[in-house]
C-alpha positions as CSV (number, residue, x, y, z in Angstrom):
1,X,0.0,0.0,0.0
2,X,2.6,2.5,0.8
3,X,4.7,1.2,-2.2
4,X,1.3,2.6,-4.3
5,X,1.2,5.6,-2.5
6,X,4.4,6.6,-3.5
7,X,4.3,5.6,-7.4
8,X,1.5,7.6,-7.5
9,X,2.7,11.0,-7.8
10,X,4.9,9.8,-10.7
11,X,1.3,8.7,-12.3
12,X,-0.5,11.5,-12.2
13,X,3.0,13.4,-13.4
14,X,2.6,11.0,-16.8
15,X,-0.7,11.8,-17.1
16,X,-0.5,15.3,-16.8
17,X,3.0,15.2,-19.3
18,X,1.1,12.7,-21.4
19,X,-2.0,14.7,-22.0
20,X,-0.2,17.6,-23.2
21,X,1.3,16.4,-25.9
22,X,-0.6,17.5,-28.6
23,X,0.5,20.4,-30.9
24,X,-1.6,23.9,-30.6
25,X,-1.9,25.2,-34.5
26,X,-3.4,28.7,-35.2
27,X,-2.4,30.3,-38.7
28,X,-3.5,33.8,-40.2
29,X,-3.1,35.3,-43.4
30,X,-4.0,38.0,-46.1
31,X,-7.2,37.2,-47.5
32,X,-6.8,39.3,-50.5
33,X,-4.6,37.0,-52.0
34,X,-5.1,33.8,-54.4
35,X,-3.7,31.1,-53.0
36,X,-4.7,28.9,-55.9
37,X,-2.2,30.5,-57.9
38,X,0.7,29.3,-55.9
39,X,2.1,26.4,-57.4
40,X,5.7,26.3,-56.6
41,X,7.9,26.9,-54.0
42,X,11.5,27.1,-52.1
43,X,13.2,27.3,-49.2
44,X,14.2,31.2,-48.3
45,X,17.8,30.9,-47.2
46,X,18.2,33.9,-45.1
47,X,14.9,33.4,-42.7
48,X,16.1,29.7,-42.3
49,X,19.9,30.7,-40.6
50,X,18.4,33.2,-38.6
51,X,16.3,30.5,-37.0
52,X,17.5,29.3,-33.5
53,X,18.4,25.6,-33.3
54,X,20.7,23.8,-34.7
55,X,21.0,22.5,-38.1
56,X,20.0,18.6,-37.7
57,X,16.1,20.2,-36.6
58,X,16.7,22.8,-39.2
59,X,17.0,19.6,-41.9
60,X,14.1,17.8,-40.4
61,X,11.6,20.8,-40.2
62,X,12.8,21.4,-43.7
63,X,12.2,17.8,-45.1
64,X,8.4,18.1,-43.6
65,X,7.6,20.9,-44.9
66,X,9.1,19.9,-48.5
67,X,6.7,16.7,-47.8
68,X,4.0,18.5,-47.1
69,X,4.1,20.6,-49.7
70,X,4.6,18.2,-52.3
71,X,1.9,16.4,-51.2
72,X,-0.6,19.3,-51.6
73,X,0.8,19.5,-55.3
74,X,3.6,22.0,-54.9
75,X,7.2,21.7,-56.6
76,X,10.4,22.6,-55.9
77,X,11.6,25.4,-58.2
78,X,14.3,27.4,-58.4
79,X,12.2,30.2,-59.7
80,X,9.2,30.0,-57.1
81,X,5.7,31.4,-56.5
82,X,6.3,31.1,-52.8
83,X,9.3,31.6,-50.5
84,X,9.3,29.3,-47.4
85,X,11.0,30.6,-44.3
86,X,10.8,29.6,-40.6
87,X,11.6,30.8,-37.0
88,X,11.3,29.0,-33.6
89,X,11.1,30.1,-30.3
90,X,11.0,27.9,-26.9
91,X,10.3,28.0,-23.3
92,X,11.6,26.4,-20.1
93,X,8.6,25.1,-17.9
94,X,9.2,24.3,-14.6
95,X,6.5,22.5,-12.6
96,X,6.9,21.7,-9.1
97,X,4.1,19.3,-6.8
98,X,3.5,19.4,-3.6
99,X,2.5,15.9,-2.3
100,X,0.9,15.1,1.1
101,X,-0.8,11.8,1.1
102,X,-1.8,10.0,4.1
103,X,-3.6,10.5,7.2
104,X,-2.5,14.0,8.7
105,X,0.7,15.2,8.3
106,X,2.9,13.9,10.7
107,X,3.8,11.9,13.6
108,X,2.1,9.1,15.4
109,X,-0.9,9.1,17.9
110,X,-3.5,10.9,18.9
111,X,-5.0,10.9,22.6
112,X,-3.6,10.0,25.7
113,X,-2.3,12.8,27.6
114,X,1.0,12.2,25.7
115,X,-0.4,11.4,22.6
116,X,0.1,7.4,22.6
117,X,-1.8,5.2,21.0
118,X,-4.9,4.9,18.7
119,X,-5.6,7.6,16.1
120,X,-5.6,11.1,16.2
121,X,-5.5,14.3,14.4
122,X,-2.0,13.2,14.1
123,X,-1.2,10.2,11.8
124,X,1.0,8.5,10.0
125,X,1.8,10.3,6.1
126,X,4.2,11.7,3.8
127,X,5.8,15.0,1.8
128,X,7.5,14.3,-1.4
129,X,7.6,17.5,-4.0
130,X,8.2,16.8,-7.5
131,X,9.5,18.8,-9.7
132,X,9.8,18.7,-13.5
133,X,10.8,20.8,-16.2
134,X,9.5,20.2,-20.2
135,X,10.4,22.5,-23.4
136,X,7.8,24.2,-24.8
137,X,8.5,24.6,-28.5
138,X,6.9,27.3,-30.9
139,X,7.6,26.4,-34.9
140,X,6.4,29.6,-37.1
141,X,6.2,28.6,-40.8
142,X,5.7,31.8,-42.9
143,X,5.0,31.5,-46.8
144,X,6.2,34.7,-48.7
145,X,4.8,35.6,-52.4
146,X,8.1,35.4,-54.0
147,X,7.7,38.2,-56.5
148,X,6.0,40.9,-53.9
149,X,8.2,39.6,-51.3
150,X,5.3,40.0,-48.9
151,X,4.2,37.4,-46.0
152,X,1.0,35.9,-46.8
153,X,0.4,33.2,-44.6
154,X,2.1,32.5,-41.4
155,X,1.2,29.0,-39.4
156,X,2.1,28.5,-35.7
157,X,2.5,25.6,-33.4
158,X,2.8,25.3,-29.6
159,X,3.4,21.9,-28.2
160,X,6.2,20.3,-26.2
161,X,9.6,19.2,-27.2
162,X,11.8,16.3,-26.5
163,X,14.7,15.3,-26.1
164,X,14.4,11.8,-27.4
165,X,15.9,11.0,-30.6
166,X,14.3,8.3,-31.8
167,X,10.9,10.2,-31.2
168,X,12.3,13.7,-32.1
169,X,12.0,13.7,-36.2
170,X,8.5,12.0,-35.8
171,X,7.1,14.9,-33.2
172,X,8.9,17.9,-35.8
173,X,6.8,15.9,-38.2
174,X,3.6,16.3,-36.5
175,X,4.1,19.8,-36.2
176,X,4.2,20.6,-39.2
177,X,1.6,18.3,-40.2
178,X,-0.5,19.8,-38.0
179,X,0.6,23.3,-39.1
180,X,0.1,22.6,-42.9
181,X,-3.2,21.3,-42.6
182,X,-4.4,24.9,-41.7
183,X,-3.1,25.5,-45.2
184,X,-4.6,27.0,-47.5
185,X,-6.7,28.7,-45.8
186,X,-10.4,28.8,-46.5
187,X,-10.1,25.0,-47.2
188,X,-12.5,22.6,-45.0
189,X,-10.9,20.2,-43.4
């Protein structure tokens, strides 16, 4: 029993963890533009190295967003209708739980003229804080007409990072899954 007791601070921490792990998408754009008229696109060089991480998440954001695109029906062209750029932005979120489970808060007792024996308002139970920290990660994906050199749609997602590799390319992917489904705009999903 106390064994469960003390796992299940940890549980509800997975839960919590767990059931924010879904990406938050929002997008806006100008709607006096066409986007049916877009048909190809590339990368915008100079937006990309001004994003902050480093250049293996660069690669990966980059290669969903190329699938994504090329999905819709977009190519690749070195003389495009669109520009593609991104920026990131992230934040440290520290989290800290105060546990007290069990029957009062401490000692042992509770009535005798000392306090021996029986129960109490005093009883048997336990303190543990918990703290954890998680990365929460914002991926901006603008698309720039190429020949006006103006933004005209701009997708956004919130969600949290991590740090595991083997899961890391698959989460960047549902990013900007998620983000590119708000595009284009106007579309029902």
């Amino acid at each position: 029993m106390k064994n469960t007791l003390k796992l299940l601070p940890a549980i509800l921490l997975l839960l919590v963890v767990s059931s924010c792990s879904s990406v938050k998408v929002a997008s806006d754009y100008d709607k006096n533009v066409n986007f049916a008229e877009f048909k190809t696109f590339a990368f915008f060089k100079p937006g990309i190295d001004k994003a902050e991480i480093n250049d293996l998440d660069k690669r990966r954001i980059l290669r969903a967003i190329e699938a994504e695109l090329t999905a819709k029906g977009f190519t690749k062209s070195e003389t495009p209708d669109l520009l593609v750029s991104i920026f990131t932005k992230s934040n440290q979120r520290v989290d800290i739980y105060n546990n007290y489970w069990g029957y009062g808060a401490w000692g042992w007792g509770g009535y005798g003229p000392w306090g021996w024996g029986g129960y109490g308002p005093w009883g048997w139970g336990w303190n543990q804080p918990m703290v954890s920290t998680s990365t929460e990660g914002v991926l901006y994906i603008d698309l720039i007409n190429a020949n006006k050199k103006e933004l005209i749609w701009q997708g956004q997602g919130t969600g949290y990072l991590t740090r595991n590799m083997e899961k890391k390319e698959a989460r960047i992917k549902e990013f900007v899954s998620k983000i590119m489904e708000k595009y284009p705009p106007g579309i029902a999903k």
